[in-house]
C-alpha positions as CSV (number, residue, x, y, z in Angstrom):
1,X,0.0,0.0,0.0
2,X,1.5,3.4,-1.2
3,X,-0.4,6.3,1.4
4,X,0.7,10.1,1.1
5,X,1.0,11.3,4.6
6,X,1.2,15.4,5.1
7,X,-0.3,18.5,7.1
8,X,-1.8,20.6,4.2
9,X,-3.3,24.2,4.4
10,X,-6.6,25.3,3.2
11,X,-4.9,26.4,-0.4
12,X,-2.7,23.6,-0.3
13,X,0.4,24.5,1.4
14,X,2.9,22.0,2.9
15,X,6.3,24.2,3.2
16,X,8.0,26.8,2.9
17,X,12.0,27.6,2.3
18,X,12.5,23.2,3.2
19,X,10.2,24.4,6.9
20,X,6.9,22.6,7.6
21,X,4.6,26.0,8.2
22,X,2.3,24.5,10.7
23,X,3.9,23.1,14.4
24,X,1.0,20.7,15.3
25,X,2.1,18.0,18.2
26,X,-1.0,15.8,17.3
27,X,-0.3,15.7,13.7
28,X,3.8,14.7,14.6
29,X,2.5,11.7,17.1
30,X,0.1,10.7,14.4
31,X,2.7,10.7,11.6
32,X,5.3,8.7,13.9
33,X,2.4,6.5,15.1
34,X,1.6,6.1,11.4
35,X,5.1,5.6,9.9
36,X,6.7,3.8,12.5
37,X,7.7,-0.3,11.5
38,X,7.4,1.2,7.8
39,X,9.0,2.5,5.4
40,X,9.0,6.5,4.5
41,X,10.4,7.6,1.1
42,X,11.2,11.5,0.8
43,X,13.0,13.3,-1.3
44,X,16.3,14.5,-0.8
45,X,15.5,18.7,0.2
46,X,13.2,17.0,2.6
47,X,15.3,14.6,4.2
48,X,17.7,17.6,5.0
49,X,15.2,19.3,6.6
50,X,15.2,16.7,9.0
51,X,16.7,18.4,11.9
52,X,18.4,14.9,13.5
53,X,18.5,13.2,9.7
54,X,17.0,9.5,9.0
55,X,14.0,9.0,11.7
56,X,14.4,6.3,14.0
57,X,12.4,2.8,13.8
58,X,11.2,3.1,9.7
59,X,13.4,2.3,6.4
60,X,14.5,5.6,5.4
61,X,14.4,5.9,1.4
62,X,15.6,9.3,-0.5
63,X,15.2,10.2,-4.1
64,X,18.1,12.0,-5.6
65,X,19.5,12.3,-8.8
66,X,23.5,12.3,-7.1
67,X,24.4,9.1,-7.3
68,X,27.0,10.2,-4.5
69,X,24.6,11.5,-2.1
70,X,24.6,9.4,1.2
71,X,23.5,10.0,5.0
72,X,23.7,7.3,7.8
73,X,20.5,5.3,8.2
74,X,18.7,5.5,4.4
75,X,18.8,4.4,1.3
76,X,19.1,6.6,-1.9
77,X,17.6,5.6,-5.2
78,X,17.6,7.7,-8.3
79,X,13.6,7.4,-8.8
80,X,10.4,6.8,-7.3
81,X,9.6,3.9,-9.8
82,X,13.4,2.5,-8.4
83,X,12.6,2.9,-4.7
84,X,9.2,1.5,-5.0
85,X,10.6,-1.8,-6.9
86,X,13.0,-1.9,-3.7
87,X,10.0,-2.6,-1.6
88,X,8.1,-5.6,-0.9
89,X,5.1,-6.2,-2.4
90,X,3.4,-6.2,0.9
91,X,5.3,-3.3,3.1
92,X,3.4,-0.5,3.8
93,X,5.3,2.9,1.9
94,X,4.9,6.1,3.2
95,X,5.6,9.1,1.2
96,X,6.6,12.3,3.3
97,X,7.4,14.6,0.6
98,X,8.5,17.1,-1.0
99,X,5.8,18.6,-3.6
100,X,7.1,17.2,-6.6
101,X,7.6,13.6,-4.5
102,X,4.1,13.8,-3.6
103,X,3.1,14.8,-7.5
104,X,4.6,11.9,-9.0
105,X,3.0,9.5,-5.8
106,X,0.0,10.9,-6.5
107,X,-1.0,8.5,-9.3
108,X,0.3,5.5,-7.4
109,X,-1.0,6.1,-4.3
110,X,-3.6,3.9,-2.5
111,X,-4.5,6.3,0.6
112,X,-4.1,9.8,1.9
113,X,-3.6,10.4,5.6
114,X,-3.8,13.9,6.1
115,X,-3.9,16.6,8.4
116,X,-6.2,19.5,7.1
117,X,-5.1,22.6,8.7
118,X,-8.3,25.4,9.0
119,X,-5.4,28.1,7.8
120,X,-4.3,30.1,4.7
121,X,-0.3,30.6,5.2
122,X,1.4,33.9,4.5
123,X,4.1,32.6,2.8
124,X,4.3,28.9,1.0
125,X,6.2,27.8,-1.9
126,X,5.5,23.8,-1.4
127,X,2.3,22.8,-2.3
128,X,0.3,19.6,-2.5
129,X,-1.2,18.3,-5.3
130,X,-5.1,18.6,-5.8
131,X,-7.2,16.1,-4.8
132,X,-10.0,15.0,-7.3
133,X,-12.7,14.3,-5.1
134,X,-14.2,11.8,-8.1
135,X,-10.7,9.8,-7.4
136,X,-11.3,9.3,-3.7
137,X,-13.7,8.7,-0.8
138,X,-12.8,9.6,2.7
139,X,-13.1,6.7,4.9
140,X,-12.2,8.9,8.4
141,X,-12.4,12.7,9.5
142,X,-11.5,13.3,13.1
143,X,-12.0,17.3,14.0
144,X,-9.6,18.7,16.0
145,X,-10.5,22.3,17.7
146,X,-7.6,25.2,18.2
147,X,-6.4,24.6,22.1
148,X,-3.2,25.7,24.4
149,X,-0.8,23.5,22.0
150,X,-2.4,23.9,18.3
151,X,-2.9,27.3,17.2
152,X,-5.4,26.2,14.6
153,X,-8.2,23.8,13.9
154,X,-7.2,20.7,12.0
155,X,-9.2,17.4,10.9
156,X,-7.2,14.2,10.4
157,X,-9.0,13.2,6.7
158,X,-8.1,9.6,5.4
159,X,-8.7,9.3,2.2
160,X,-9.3,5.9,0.1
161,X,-9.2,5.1,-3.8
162,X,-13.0,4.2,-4.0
């Protein structure tokens, strides 16, 4: 199963300048309870925006076109089509990211776990793709109200190819 996993604004945001925009603690547990045992698969400008580099407990997989690029704890393929042939036909694959990571998933993709954020950013120059609504049907939507830690409403949506 391929799922898409982000926290995306009410135009579609995701980043900006290699940052997340929104600091939500209940979207991070959800994506490390999400992720954790599987494997993630990023793109390299997101996997250096990791602030302590590959995340513990998942197979860490970055695209890159440098064949030279290397970090401790992942592996690098060239592609998306070459990381996914890495991967069992049965392992779970989360893709993290970037925008054009998250383009090319798009088609592939079984699920969307994502974290709808009740804001329009400022700034953004990450964005994520559009979602066709005739291509999916959400199977959960869990509200989430502004409070001392999250300065803005959210919904967890999961979305499923029908």
């Amino acid at each position: 199963m391929i799922t898409l996993i982000a926290a995306v604004a009410k135009n579609g945001a995701i980043g900006n300048e290699n940052k997340l925009i929104y600091w939500l603690p209940d979207d991070l547990k959800r994506f490390k309870a999400l992720t954790t045992g599987h494997t993630i698969v990023m793109g390299r400008r997101t996997f250096e925006s990791l602030p302590k580099g590959a995340l513990p407990n998942r197979r860490n997989v970055v695209l890159s076109r440098n064949r030279q690029f290397t970090a401790p704890g992942i592996e690098v393929f060239a592609s998306l089509q070459e990381a996914l042939a890495s991967c069992a036909s049965d392992e779970e694959v989360f893709v993290i990211g970037g925008a054009s990571v998250y383009r090319e998933a798009m088609p592939l993709a079984d699920r969307l776990c994502l974290t709808l954020v009740d804001d329009t950013p400022v700034r953004a120059d990450a964005f994520f793709p559009e979602i066709l609504a005739a291509e999916w049907r959400i199977a959960s939507d869990e509200p989430h109200d502004p409070d001392d830690r999250h300065a803005y409403a959210f919904r967890f949506v999961d979305f499923l190819r029908p």
